[in-house]
C-alpha positions as YAML, in Angstrom:
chain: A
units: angstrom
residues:
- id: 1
  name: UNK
  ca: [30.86, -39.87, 30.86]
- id: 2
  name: UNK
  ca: [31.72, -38.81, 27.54]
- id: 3
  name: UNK
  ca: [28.37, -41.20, 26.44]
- id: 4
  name: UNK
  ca: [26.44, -39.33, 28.73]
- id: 5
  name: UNK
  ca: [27.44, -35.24, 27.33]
- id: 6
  name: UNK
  ca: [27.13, -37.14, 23.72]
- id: 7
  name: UNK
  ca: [23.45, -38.68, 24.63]
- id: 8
  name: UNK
  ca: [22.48, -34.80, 26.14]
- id: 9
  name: UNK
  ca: [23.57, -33.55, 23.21]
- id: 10
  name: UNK
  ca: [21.63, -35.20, 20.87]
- id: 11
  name: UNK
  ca: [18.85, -34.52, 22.93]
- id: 12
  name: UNK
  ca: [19.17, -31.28, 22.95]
- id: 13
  name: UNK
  ca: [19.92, -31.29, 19.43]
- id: 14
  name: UNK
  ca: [16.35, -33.09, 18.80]
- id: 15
  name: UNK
  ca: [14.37, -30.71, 21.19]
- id: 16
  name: UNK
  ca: [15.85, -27.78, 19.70]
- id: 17
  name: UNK
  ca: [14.37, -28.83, 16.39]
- id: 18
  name: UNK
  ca: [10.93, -29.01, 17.04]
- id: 19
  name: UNK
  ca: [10.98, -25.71, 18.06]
- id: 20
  name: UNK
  ca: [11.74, -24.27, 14.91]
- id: 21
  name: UNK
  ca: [8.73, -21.53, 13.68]
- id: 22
  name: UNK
  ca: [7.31, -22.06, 10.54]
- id: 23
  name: UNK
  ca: [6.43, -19.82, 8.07]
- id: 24
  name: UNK
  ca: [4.02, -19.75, 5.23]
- id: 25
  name: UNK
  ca: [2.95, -18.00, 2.53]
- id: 26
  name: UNK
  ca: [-0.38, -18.29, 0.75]
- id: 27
  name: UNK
  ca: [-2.40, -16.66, -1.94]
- id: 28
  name: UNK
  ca: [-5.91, -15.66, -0.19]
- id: 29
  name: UNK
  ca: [-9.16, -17.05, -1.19]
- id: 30
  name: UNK
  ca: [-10.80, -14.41, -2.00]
- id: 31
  name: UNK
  ca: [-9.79, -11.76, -4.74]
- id: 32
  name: UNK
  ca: [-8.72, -8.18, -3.08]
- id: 33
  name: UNK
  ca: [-11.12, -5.63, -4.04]
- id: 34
  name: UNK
  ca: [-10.21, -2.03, -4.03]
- id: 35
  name: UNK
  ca: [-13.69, 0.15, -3.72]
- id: 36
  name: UNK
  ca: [-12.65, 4.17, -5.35]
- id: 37
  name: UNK
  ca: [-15.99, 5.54, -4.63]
- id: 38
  name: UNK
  ca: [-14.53, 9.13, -4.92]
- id: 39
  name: UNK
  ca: [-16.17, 12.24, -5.18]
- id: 40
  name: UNK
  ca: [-13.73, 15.67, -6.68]
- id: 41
  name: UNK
  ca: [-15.65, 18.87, -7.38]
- id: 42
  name: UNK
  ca: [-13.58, 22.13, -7.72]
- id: 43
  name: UNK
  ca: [-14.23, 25.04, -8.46]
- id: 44
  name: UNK
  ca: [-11.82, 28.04, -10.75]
- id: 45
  name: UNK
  ca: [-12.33, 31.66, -9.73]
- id: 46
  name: UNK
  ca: [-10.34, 34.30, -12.08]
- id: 47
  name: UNK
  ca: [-10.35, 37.79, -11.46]
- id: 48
  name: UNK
  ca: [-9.76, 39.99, -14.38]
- id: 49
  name: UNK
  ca: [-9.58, 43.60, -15.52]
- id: 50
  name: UNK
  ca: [-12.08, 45.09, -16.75]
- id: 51
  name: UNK
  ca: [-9.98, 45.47, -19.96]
- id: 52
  name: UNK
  ca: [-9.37, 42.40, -20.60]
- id: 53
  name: UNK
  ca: [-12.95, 41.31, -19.12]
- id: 54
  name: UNK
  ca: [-14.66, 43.72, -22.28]
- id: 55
  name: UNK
  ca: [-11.94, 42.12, -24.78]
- id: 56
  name: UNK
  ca: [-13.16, 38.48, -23.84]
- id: 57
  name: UNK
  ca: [-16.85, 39.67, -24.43]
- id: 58
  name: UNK
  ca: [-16.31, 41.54, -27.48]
- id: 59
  name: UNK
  ca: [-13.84, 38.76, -29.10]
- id: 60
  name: UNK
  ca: [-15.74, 35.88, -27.95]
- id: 61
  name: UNK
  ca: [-13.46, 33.64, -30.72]
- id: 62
  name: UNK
  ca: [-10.58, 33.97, -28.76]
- id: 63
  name: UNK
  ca: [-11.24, 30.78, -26.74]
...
């Protein structure tokens, strides 16, 4: 008896390793390309007096 729990258990023992998963990691084959075909337009509005509008004009080496 004790043959036949010790002959079941390496058995089992044996099936339960082929059932193992398997995991792998590998590089791919081709290089990863990133395309950043990006388009940004903006636009700045300022609102200012008309004080400081005539300064800007008349001072034109301010900026």
């Amino acid at each position: 008896m004790k043959h036949i729990i010790a002959v079941l258990g390496l058995l089992s023992a044996l099936m339960l390793t082929g059932c193992t998963p398997r995991i792998e990691v590998a590089a791919p084959k081709e290089p990863i390309t990133i395309n950043m075909n990006v388009k940004i337009e903006h636009e700045i509005h300022i609102k200012v007096d008309k004080d400081v509008e005539n300064l800007l004009k008349s001072r034109s080496d301010l900026f």
